[in-house]
C-alpha positions as CSV (number, residue, x, y, z in Angstrom):
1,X,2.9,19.3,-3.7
2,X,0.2,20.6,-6.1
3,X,-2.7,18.2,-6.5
4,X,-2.0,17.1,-10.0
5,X,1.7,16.0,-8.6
6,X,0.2,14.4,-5.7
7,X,-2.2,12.2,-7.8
8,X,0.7,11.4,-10.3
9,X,2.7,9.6,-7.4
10,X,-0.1,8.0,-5.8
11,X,-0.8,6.6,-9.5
12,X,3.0,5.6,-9.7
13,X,3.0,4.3,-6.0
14,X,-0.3,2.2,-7.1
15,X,1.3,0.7,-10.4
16,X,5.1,-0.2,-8.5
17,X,2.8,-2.2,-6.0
18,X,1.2,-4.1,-8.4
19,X,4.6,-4.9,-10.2
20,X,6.1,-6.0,-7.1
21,X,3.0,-8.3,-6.3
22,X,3.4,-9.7,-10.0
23,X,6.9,-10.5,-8.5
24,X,5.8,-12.5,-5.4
25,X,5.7,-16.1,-5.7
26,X,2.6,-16.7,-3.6
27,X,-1.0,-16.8,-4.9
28,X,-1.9,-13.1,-4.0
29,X,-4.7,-11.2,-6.2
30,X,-5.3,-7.7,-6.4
31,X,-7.8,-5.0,-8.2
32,X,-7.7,-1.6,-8.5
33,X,-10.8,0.6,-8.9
34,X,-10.9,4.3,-8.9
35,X,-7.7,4.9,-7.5
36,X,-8.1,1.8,-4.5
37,X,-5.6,-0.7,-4.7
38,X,-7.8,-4.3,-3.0
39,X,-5.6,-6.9,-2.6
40,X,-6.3,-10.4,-1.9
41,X,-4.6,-12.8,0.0
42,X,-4.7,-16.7,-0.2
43,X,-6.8,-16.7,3.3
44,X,-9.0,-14.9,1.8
45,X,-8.2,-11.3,3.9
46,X,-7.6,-8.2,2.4
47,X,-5.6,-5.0,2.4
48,X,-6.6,-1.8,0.6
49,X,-4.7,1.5,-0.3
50,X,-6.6,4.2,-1.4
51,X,-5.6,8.3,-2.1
52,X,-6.9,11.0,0.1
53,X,-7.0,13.8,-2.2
54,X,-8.4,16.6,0.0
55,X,-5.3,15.7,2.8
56,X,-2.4,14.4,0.4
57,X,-2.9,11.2,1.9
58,X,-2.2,7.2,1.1
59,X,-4.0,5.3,3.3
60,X,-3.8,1.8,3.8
61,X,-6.5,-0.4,5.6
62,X,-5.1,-4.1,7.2
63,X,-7.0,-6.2,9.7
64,X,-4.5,-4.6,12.5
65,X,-5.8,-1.1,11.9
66,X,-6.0,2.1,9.4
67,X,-2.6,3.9,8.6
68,X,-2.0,7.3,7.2
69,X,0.9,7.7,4.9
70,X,2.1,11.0,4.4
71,X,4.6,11.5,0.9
72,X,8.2,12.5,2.9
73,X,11.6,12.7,1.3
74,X,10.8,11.0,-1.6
75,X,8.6,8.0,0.2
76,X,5.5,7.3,1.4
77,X,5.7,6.9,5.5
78,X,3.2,6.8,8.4
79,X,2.0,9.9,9.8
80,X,2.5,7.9,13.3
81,X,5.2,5.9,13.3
82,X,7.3,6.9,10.7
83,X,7.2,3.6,8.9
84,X,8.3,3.3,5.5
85,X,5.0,2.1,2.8
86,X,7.1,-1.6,1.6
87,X,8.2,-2.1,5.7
88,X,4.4,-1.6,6.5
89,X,3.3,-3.8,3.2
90,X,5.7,-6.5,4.6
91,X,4.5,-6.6,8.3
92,X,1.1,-6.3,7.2
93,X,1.1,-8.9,4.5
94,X,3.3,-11.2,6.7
95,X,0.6,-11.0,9.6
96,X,-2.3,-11.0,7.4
97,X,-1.3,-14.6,5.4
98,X,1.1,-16.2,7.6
99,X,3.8,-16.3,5.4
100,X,7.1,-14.4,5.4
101,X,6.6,-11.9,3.0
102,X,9.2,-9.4,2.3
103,X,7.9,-6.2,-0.1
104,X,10.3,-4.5,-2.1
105,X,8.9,-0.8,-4.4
């Protein structure tokens, strides 16, 4: 994946998780910022994704810890784990506020 390609889906990745938090019914905010995704949740915590140009990385800080998402077969997973991006957004998000949230990209 050139670098032009990489930053085209982390751009797309960025705009189909803002879409999917404009589909949430829970009071959820969220900025992006020179390529970092901040988003907000009711309690107040946050979770940020950012690009990591120089390794063709997504990476996505939550109060449980850093991950490093690597674009695989067509989806962003963990380098570690293997965990899809929208299972990790769930888990993280449902820890995070409390609430069952279920993230769909």
């Amino acid at each position: 994946m050139t670098e032009s390609e990489f930053n085209q889906q982390v751009d797309d990745t960025l705009i189909s998780i803002e879409e999917a938090l404009d589909e949430l019914d829970l009071d959820i905010d969220y900025e992006t910022s020179g390529g970092i995704l901040t988003i907000t949740l009711e309690n107040g915590s946050k979770i940020i994704i950012n690009r990591q140009t120089p390794v063709k990385q997504l990476w996505l800080a939550a109060k449980d810890g850093g991950y490093h998402l690597d674009w695989v077969h067509d989806q962003w997973i963990t380098d570690k784990d293997k965990e899809p991006l929208e299972q990790l957004l769930s888990r993280v998000m449902t820890q995070q506020s409390g609430e069952s949230i279920s993230f769909t990209l």
